[in-house]
C-alpha positions as CSV (number, residue, x, y, z in Angstrom):
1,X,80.2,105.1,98.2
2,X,77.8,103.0,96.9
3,X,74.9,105.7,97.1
4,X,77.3,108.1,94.8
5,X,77.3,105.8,92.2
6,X,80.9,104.6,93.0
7,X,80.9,100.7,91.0
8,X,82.3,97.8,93.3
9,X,85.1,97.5,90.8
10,X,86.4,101.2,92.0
11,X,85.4,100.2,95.6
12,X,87.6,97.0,95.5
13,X,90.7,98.6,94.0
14,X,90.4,101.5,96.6
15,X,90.2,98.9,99.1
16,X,93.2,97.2,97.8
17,X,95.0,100.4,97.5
18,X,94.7,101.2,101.0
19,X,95.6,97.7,102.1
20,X,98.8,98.0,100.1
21,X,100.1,101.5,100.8
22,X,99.3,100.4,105.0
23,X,101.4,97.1,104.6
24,X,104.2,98.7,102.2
25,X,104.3,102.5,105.2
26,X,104.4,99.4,108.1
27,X,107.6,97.7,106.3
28,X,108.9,100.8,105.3
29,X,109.0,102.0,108.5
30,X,110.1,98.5,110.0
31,X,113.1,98.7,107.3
32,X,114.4,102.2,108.8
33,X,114.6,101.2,112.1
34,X,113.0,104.1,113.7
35,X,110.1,106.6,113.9
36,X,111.5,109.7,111.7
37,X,109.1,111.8,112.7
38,X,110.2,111.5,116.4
39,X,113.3,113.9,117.8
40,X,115.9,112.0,118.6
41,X,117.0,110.8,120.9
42,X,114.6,107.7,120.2
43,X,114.9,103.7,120.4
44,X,115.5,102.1,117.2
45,X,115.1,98.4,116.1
46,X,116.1,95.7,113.5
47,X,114.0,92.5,112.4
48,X,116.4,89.5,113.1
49,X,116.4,86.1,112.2
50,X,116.3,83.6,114.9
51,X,116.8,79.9,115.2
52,X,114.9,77.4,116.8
53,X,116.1,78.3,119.9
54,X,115.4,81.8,119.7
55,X,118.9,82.1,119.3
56,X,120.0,85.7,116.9
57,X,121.9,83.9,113.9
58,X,123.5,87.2,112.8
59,X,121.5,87.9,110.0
60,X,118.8,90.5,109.8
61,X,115.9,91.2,107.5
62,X,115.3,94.3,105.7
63,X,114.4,95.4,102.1
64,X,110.6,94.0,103.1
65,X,109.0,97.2,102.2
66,X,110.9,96.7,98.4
67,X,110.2,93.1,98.5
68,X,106.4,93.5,98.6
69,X,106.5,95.5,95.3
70,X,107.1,92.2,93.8
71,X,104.4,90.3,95.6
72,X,101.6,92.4,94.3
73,X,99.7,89.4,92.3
74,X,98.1,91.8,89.9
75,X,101.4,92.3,89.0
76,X,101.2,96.4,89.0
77,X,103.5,96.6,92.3
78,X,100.6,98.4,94.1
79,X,99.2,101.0,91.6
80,X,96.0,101.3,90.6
81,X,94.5,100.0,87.1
């Protein structure tokens, strides 16, 4: 990239783009619970919470892949500039 010219501005928010859209498809796909682009019949999952005894509490996580838009500390939920 850096032979065509491409500045290390561009190559650091491609970077970061990449990073982003591989963490927010990996909660996104954690959130649904299973692989839609298997046929069914296929396992599906659920993030629970456990206690300190690796006990379920009943409660289970989800919304992570909406959450992360939030957490973007440039503060542009994952687009570019």
């Amino acid at each position: 990239m850096i032979d065509a010219g491409v500045s290390f501005e561009d190559i650091g928010a491609f970077a970061r783009m990449v990073a982003y859209e591989s963490v927010f498809n990996v909660l996104e796909r954690i959130d649904t619970g299973y692989d839609h682009e298997v046929d069914e019949p296929a396992p599906h999952w659920e993030l629970v919470e456990l206690d300190e005894q690796c006990v379920p509490t009943g409660r289970s996580l989800g919304g992570l892949h909406e959450d992360i838009l939030s957490l973007d500390p440039s503060g542009r939920d994952g687009k570019p500039k």
